[in-house]
N, C-alpha and C positions, 0 to 999 in steps of 0.2 A: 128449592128447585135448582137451584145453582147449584147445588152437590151434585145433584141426578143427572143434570147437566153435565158436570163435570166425571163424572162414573160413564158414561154414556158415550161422551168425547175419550174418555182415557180407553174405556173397552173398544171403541171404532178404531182407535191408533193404534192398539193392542192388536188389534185382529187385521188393520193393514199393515201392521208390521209384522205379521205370526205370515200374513199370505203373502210379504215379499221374501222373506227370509225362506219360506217353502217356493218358492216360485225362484229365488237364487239357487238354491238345494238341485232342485228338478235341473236347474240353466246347466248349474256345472257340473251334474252327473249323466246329465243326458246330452249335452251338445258340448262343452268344453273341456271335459276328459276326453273324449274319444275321439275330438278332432286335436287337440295336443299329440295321443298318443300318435295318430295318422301321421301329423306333422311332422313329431320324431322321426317315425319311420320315412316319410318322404328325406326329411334330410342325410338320414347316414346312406338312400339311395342316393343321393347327389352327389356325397362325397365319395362312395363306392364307385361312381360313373365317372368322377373326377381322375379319382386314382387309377382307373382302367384305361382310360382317356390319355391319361400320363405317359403310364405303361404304352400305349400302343403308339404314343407320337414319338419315344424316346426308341422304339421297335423301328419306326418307321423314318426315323433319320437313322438306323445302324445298317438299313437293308443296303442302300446305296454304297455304305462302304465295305459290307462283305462283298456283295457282288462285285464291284470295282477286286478284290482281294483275290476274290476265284475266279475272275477273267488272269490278273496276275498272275494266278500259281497254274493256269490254264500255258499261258504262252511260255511259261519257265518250264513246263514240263514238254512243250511241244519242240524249245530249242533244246534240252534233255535228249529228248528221242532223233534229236537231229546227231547229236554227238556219238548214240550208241547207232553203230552199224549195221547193218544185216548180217547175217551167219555167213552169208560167200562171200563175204569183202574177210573175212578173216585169213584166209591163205595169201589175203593179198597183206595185208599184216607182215607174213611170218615169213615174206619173201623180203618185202622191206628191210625185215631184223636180218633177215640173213646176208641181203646186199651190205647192211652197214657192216656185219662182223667182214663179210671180204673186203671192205674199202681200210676198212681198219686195219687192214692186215693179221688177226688174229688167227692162233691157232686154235686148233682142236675146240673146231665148231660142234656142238651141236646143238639144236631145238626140239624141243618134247611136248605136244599138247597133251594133256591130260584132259581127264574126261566133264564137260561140263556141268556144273549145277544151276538148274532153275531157281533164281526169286522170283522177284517181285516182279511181274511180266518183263525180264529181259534175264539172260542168260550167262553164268562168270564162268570162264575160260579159263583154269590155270594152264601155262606155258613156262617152262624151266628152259632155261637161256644160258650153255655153260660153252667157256672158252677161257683161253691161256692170252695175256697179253701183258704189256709194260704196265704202269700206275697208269701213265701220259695217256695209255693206249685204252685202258678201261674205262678213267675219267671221260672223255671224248666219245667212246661205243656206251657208254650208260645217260650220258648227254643227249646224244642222238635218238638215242632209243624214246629217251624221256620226253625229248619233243613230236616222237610220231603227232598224227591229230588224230587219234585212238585215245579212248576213255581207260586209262589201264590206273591200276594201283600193285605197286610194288610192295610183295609179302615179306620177302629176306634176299638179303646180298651176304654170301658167301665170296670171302677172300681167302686164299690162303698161297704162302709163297711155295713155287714152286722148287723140290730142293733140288735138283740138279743143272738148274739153269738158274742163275743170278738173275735178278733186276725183273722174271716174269711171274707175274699171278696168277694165279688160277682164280677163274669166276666162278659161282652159281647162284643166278638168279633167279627168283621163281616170281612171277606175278602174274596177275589177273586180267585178264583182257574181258569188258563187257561188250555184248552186244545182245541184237535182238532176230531169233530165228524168226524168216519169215516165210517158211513154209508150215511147221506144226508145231513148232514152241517146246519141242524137245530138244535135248541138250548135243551138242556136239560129239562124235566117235573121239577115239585115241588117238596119235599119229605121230608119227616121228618123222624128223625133217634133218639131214646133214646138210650143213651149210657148206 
């Protein structure tokens, strides 16, 4: 009886171990795979929240300093528009050049607007500036000129000595004069001016 006994004990251990090892089976196919895999998924959402998270804190300390950047380039562009002048301040310009060429005592004045081209909302003027003077004499009318408070860029300076009078130059200067039309944002007529 104690074999039967022991057949009886070994088949009961046999068959509680056959239904825990199916009953681990069912655990980990039916409740601990699929909450792993959840799991996975919940964490690379975390990390993907993380890194967005990131992104948008590192977005949100950059805002404060564009905007600080485009108020800058706001007030750099506003004293800009303060330097280009309006289209009728330009004869007052070219009365200026021509005061200086008569204090300078220069000869053979003349001034030539030519006709304007539109950029970038403000408008370039060339104006050719030619007269006969000393070095002394040019030096000092190309100084003067250069410090009007007009936004100009100088294209070419023509010298050339003049051959029947010793010691005088001949000028020709052409440069740019910007400013801004403020009636239609068309360009300025032609005109010629003797100084």
């Amino acid at each position: 009886m104690d074999k039967k006994k022991r057949e009886l004990l070994d088949r009961r251990q046999m068959m509680a171990l056959g239904t825990a090892g199916l009953l681990l089976a069912v655990f980990v196919a039916v409740i601990y795979v699929p909450k792993s895999s959840q799991l996975s998924g919940l964490r690379a959402e975390i990390t993907k929240s993380k890194q967005e998270l990131a992104a948008l804190t590192d977005r949100a300390t950059e805002t404060p300093l564009v905007a600080a950047e485009i108020e800058k380039q706001l007030v750099e562009h506003q004293r800009n528009l303060r330097r280009l002048p309006r289209q009728a301040s330009l004869p007052e310009f070219l009365h200026e050049v021509s005061s200086i060429l008569a204090e300078e005592e220069t000869a053979r004045r003349v001034l030539q607007e030519g006709s304007g081209r539109i950029q970038n909302g403000y408008i370039e003027s060339p104006i050719t500036i030619a007269f006969d003077s000393t070095f002394v004499g040019v030096y000092r009318t190309l100084s003067r000129i250069e410090q009007l408070p007009r936004l100009s860029r100088i294209d070419s300076v023509r010298l050339v000595s003049v051959a029947d009078q010793p010691g005088l130059v001949r000028v020709e200067l052409k440069l740019v004069v910007f400013h801004i039309d403020e009636n239609s944002g068309a360009a300025s007529s032609k005109g010629k001016v003797s100084a």
